[in-house]
C-alpha positions in Angstrom: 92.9 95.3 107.5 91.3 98.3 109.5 92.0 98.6 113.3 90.2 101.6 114.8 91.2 104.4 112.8 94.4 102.9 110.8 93.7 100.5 107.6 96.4 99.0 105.7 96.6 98.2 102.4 98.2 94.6 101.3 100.8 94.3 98.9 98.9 95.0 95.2 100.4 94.3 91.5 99.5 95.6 88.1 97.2 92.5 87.4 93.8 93.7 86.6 90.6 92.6 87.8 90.5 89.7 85.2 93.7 88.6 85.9 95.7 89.9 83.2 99.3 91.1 83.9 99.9 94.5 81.8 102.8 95.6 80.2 105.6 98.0 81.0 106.2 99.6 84.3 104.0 102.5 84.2 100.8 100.7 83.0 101.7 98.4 85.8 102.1 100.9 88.7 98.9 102.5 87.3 96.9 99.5 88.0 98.5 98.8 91.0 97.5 101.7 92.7 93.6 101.4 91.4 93.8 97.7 93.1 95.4 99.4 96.2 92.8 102.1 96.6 89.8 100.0 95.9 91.4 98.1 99.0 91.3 100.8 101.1 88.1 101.7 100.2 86.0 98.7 101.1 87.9 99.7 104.6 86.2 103.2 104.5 89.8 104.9 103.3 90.4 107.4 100.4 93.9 108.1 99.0 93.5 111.4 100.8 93.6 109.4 104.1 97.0 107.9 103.1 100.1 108.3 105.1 102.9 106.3 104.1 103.5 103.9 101.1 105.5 101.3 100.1 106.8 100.4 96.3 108.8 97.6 95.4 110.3 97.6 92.5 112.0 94.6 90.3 114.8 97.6 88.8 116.4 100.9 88.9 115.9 102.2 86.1 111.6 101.9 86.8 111.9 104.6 89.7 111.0 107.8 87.0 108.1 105.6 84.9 106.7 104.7 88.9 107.2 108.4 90.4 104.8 109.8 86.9 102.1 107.2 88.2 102.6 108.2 91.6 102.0 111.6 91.2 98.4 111.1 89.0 97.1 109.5 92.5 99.0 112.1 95.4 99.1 115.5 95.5 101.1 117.7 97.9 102.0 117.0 100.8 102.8 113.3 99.6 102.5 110.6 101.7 105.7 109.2 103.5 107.2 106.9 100.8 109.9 103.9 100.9 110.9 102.3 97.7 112.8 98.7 98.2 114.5 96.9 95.6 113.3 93.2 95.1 112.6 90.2 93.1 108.8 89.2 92.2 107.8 87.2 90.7 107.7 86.8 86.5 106.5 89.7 84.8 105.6 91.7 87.9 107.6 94.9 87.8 106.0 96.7 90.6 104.0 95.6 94.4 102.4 98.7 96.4 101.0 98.7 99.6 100.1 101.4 102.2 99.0 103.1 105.3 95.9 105.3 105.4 94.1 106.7 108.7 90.9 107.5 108.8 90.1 110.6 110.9 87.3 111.0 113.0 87.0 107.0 113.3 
């Protein structure tokens, strides 16, 4: 959804494309955040434009596997990031959505 300059991202899993659900936390995230961003890019937003993000994650012990991925799509200075603690459903391990602002729009 894009309203004027802001565009938020919908909640996206680690199922790809063809609707296959991968394996293992990482591969998961990873694929989670390519859904994400070609969201944000059929609004006209970049992951450069993003300022906050939201992971939900099914356990604990995911955050460090989740942070890795995270940092092959962010640089410095990060977004603003929350990570919640929640149930999804079967063999989802990870949902991601996000903020991004467009400027000059």
């Amino acid at each position: 959804v894009r309203i004027s300059s802001v565009v938020a991202g919908s909640g996206q899993v680690g199922i790809t494309p063809a609707g296959d659900i991968l394996d293992g936390v990482a591969a998961q995230t990873r694929q989670a955040f390519i859904n994400l961003l070609a969201h944000l890019a059929s609004a006209g937003a970049g992951a450069e434009d993003v300022i906050s993000v939201r992971v939900f994650l099914t356990e604990v012990k995911h955050f460090e596997a989740m942070n890795e991925v995270y940092r092959e799509f962010f640089t410095e200075p990060y977004p603003a990031r929350s990570t919640i603690y929640v149930g999804l459903p079967p063999e989802l391990l990870v949902e991601i959505d996000a903020l991004a602002v467009i400027e000059g729009s």
